[in-house]
C-alpha positions in Angstrom: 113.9 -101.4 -104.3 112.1 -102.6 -101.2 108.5 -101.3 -101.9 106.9 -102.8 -98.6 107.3 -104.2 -95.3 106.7 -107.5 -97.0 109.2 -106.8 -99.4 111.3 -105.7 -96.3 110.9 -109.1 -94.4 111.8 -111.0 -97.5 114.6 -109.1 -98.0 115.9 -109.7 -94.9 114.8 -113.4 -95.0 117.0 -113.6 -98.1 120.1 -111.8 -96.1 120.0 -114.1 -93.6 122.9 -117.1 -93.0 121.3 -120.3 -94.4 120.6 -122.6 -91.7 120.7 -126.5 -92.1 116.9 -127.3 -91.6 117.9 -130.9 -90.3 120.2 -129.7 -87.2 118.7 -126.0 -86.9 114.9 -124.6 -86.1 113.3 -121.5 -88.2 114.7 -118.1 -87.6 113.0 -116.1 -84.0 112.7 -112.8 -82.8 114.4 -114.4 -79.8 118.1 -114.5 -77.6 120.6 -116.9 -79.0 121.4 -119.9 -76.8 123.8 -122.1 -76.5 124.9 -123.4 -80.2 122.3 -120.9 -82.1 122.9 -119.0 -85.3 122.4 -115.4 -84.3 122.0 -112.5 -86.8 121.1 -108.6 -85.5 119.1 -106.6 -87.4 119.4 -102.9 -87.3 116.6 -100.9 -88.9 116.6 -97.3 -89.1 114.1 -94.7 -90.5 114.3 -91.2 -91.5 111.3 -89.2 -92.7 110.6 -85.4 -93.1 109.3 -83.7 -89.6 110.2 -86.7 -87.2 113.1 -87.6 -86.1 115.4 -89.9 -87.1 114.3 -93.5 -85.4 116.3 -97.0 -85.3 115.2 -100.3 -84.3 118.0 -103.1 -83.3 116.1 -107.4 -83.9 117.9 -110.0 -82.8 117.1 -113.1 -84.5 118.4 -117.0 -83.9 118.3 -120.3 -84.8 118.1 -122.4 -82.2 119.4 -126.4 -82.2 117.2 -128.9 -82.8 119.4 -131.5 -80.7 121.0 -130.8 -77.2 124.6 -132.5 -78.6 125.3 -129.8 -81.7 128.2 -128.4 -81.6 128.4 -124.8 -83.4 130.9 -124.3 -86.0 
């Protein structure tokens, strides 16, 4: 059970593809570019008297060298 919204962040941390740390930066709140990982995060929260409300992240991991190739 996620009991936080650090909980939350390393849950999604842990969902995330693993990225080789020697050919690929840390995970951003940023577009994907050419040869980046890319992972979208969709959030979405109900709660009594509001209504329902959704959130859409998309995060990459960008190359660390111009000449990577993605798989």
């Amino acid at each position: 059970m996620i009991t936080s919204a650090a909980a939350l962040v390393a849950w999604i941390e842990a969902a995330l593809p693993e990225a080789d740390p020697a050919a690929f930066g840390p995970w951003l709140a940023e577009p994907p570019g050419p040869g980046a990982l890319a992972a979208i995060v969709h959030i979405r929260i109900e709660s009594a008297h509001q209504p329902p409300r959704s959130a859409c992240v998309t995060l990459s991991a960008h190359p660390l060298t111009d000449n990577h190739t993605a798989p």
